[in-house]
C-alpha positions as CSV (number, residue, x, y, z in Angstrom):
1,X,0.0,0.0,0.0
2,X,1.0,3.4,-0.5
3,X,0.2,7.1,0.4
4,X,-2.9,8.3,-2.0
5,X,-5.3,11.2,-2.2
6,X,-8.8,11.7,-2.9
7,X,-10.5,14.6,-3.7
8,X,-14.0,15.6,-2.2
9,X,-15.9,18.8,-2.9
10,X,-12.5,20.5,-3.7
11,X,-10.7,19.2,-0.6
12,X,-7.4,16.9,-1.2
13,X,-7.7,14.2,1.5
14,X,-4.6,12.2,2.2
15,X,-5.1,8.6,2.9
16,X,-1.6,6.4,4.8
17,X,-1.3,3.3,4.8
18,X,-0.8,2.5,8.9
19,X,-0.2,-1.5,9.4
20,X,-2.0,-2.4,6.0
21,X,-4.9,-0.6,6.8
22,X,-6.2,2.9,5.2
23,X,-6.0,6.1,7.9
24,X,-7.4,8.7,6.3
25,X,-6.9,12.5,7.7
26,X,-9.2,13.9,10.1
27,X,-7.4,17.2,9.6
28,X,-7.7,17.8,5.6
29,X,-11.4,16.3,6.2
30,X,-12.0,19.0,8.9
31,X,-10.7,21.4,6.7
32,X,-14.3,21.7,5.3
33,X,-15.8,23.7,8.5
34,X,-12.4,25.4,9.2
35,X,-9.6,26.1,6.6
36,X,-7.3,27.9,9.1
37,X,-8.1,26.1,11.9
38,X,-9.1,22.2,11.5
39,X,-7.9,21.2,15.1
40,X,-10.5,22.8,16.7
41,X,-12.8,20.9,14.5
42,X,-11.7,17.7,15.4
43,X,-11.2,18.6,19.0
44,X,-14.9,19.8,19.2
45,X,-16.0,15.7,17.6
46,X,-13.9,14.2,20.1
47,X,-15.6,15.9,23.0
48,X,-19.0,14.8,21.8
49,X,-20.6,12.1,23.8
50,X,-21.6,10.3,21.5
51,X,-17.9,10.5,19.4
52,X,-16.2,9.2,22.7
53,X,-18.8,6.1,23.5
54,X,-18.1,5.4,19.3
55,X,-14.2,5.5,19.6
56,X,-14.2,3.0,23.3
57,X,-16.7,0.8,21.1
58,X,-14.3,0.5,18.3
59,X,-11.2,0.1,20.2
60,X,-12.8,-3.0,22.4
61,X,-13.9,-4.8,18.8
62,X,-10.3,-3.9,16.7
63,X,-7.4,-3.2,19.8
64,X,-6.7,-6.3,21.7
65,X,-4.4,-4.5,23.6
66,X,-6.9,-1.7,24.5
67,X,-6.8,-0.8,28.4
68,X,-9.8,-1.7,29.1
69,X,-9.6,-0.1,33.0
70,X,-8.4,3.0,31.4
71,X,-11.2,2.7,28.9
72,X,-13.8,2.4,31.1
73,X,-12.7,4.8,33.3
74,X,-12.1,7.7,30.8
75,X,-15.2,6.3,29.2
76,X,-17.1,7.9,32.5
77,X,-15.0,10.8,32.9
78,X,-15.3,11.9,29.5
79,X,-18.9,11.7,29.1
80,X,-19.5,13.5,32.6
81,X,-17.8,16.2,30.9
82,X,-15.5,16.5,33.9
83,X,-12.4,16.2,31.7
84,X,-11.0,17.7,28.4
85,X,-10.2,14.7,25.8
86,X,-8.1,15.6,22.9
87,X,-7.1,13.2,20.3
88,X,-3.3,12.7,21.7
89,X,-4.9,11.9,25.8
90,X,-6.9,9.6,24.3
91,X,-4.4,7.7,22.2
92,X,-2.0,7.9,25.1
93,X,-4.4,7.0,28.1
94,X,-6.3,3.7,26.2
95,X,-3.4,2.5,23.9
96,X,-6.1,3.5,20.8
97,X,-5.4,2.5,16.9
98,X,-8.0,3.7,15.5
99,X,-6.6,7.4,15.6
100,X,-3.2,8.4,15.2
101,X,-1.4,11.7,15.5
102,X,1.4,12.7,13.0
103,X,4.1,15.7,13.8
104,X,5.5,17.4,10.8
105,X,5.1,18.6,7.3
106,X,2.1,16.7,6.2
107,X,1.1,16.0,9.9
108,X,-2.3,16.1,12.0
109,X,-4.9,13.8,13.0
110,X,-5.5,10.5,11.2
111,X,-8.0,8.0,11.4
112,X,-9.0,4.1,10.4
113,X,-11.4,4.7,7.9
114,X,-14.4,3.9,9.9
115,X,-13.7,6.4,12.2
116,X,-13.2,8.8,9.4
117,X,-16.6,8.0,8.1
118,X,-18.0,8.3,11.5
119,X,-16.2,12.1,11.3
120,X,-17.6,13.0,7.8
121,X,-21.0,12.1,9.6
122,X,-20.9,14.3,12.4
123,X,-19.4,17.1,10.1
124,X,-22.0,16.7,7.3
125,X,-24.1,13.8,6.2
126,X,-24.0,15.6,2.5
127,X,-20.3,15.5,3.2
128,X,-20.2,12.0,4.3
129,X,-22.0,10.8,0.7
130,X,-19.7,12.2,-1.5
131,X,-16.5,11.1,0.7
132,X,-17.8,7.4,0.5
133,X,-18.5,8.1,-3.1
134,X,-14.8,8.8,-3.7
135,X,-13.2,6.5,-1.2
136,X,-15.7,3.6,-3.0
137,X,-14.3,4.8,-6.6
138,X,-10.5,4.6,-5.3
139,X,-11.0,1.2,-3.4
140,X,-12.5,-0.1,-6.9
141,X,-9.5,1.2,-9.2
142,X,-7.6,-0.8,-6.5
143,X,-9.2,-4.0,-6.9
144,X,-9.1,-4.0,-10.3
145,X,-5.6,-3.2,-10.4
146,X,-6.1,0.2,-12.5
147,X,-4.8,3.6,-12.1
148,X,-2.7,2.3,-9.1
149,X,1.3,4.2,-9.3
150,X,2.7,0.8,-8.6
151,X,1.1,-1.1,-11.7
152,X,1.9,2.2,-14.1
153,X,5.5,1.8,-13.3
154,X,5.8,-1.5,-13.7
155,X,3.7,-1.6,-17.4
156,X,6.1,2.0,-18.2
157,X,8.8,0.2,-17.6
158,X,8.7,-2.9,-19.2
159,X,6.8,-2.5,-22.4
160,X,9.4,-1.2,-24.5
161,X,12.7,-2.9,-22.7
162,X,12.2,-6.1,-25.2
163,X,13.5,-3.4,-28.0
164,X,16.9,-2.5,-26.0
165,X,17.5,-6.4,-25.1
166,X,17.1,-7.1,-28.4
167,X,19.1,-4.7,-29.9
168,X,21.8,-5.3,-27.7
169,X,21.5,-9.1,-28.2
170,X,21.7,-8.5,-32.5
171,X,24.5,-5.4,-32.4
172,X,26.7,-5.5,-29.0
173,X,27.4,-9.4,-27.8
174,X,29.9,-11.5,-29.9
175,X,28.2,-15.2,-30.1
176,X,31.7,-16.5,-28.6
177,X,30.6,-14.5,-25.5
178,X,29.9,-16.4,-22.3
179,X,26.2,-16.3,-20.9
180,X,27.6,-15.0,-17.7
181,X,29.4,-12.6,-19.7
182,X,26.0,-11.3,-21.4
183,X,24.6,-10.0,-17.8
184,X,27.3,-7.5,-17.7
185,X,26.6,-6.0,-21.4
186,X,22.9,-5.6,-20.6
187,X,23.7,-4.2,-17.1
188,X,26.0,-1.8,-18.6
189,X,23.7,-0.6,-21.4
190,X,20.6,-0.2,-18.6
191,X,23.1,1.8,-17.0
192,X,23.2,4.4,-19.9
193,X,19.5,4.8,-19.6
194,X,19.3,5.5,-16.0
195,X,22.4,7.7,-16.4
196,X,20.8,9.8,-18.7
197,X,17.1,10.1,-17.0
198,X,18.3,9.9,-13.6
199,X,21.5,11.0,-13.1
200,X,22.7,7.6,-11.7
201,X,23.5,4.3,-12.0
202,X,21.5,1.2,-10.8
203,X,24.8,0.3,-7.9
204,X,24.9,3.9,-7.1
205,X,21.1,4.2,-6.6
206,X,20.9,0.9,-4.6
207,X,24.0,2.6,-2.6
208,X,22.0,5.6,-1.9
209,X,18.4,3.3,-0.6
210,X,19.9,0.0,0.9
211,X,16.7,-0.4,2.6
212,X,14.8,-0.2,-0.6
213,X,13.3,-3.1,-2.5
214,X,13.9,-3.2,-6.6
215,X,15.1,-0.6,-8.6
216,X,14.3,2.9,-9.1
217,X,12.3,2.2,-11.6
218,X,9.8,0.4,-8.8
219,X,10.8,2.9,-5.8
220,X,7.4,5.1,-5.5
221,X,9.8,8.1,-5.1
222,X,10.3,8.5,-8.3
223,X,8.9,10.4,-11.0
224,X,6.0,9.3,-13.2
225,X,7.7,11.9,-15.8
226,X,11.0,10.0,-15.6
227,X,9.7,6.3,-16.1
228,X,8.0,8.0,-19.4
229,X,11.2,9.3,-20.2
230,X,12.7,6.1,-19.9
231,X,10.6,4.6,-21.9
232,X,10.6,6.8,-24.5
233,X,14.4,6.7,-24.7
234,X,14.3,2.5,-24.9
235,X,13.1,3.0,-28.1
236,X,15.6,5.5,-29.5
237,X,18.4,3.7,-27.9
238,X,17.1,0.8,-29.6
239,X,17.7,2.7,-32.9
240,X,20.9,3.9,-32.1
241,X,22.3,0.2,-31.6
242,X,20.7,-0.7,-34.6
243,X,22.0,2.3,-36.9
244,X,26.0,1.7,-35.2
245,X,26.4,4.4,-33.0
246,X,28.8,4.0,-30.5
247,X,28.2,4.6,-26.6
248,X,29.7,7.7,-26.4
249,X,27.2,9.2,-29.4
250,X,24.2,7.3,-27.5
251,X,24.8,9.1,-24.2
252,X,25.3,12.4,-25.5
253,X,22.0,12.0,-27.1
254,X,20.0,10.4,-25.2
255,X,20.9,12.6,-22.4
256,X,20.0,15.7,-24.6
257,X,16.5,14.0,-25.6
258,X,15.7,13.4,-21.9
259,X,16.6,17.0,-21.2
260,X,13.9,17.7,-23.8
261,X,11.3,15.4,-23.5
262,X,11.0,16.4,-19.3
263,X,10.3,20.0,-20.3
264,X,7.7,19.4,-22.3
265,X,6.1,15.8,-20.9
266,X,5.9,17.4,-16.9
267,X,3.6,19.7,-18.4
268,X,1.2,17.9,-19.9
269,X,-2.7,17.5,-18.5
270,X,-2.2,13.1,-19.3
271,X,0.7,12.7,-17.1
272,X,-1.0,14.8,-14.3
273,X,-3.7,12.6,-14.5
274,X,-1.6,9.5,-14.2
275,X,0.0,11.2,-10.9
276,X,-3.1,11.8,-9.4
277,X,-4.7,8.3,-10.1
């Protein structure tokens, strides 16, 4: 799973993926009562009776490790209105899931989606329709496996790399070289590719990410514009092979095609599309 958006009414809604579940944020939801200061919204829900006898419900069905003394008792205090609850204290106090608070750029209040539909409801049943709407429509692209940033990478990727292989295979290897031999030629050649759309090599990327799984061309990181690139210039340095040109020529201008094709591809209305599917 990875980090998507949703937009409702005009408002971008973040959506995490916390322990492979979706946590959606309270804050950009809130957002819709209080541009300047969403906090407050959420801090007037969680005072709400009703909000707090919700949130000890769902913790005792989903958190085996909820305190359930703590629960109970906070449970009472809350709703007697003898304490203030914010979103953190309750977290803190019952060991809670269902919400979680992020510092930071990009920080604020997140919840599990059903608390986050519970939310929308208190906020605005109009809102809450057209949030479920839009959730509903994002969780069917997923099952389908459509307009998801990790299937586009890998189909941008690989549909034109057959050309390169095979170009290599027909212009670069002698036939008296050694199958292990063969890995480095195709290596090398990748190499060019990612040289001239990334600025690196595959060794020096993995250098860079040792925690990482794949290649750039799978981290999430990078740029939808670059993997077009990329597989733009697999088919031109397929030509290139083909007409003789030597690796020096091919990195010169490959690197100046990349250079020309970014300008021109980051600004097109398709590729924003892709980046916001």
């Amino acid at each position: 799973m990875s980090k998507k958006n949703i937009e409702v009414e005009g408002l971008i809604i973040r959506i995490e993926p916390i322990k492979d579940k979706d946590y959606i944020s309270l804050t950009d939801i809130a957002k819709k009562a209080s541009e300047e200061k969403p906090a407050y919204t959420i801090q007037n829900w969680i005072r709400n009776n009703n909000t707090i006898r919700y949130l000890a419900k769902w913790e005792e069905v989903h958190n085996s490790d909820v305190k359930v003394v703590h629960l109970h008792d906070l449970l009472e205090l809350f709703t007697n209105n003898r304490a203030a609850v914010s979103p953190q204290r309750w977290i803190d106090e019952v060991g809670a899931i269902g919400l979680v608070q992020k510092a930071g750029r990009g920080g604020g209040t997140y919840a599990h989606s059903d608390i986050a539909l519970n939310f929308c409801y208190w906020l605005s049943p109009e809102f809450q329709i057209y949030f479920i709407k839009e959730f509903q429509r994002l969780k069917e692209r997923e099952s389908l496996g459509l307009g998801t940033q990790w299937t586009v990478r890998r189909e941008i990727t690989k549909a034109n790399y057959p050309l390169v292989t095979r170009a290599i295979r027909d212009n670069l290897i002698p036939r008296e070289l050694s199958k292990s031999s063969r890995g480095g030629v195709y290596a090398s050649e990748a190499d060019i590719l990612n040289m001239a759309v990334f600025g690196k090599t595959a060794k020096q990327w993995k250098l860079s990410n040792p925690g990482a799984k794949g290649n750039i061309r799978d981290d999430e990181n990078t740029d939808i514009v670059d993997l077009l690139i990329l597989s733009n210039l697999q088919v031109l340095d397929a030509s290139l092979i083909g007409w003789g040109c030597d690796q020096e020529q091919r990195i010169e201008i490959l690197s100046e095609k990349a250079r020309e094709q970014r300008d021109i591809l980051s600004k097109t209305a398709a590729v924003k599309r892709i980046k916001n599917s």
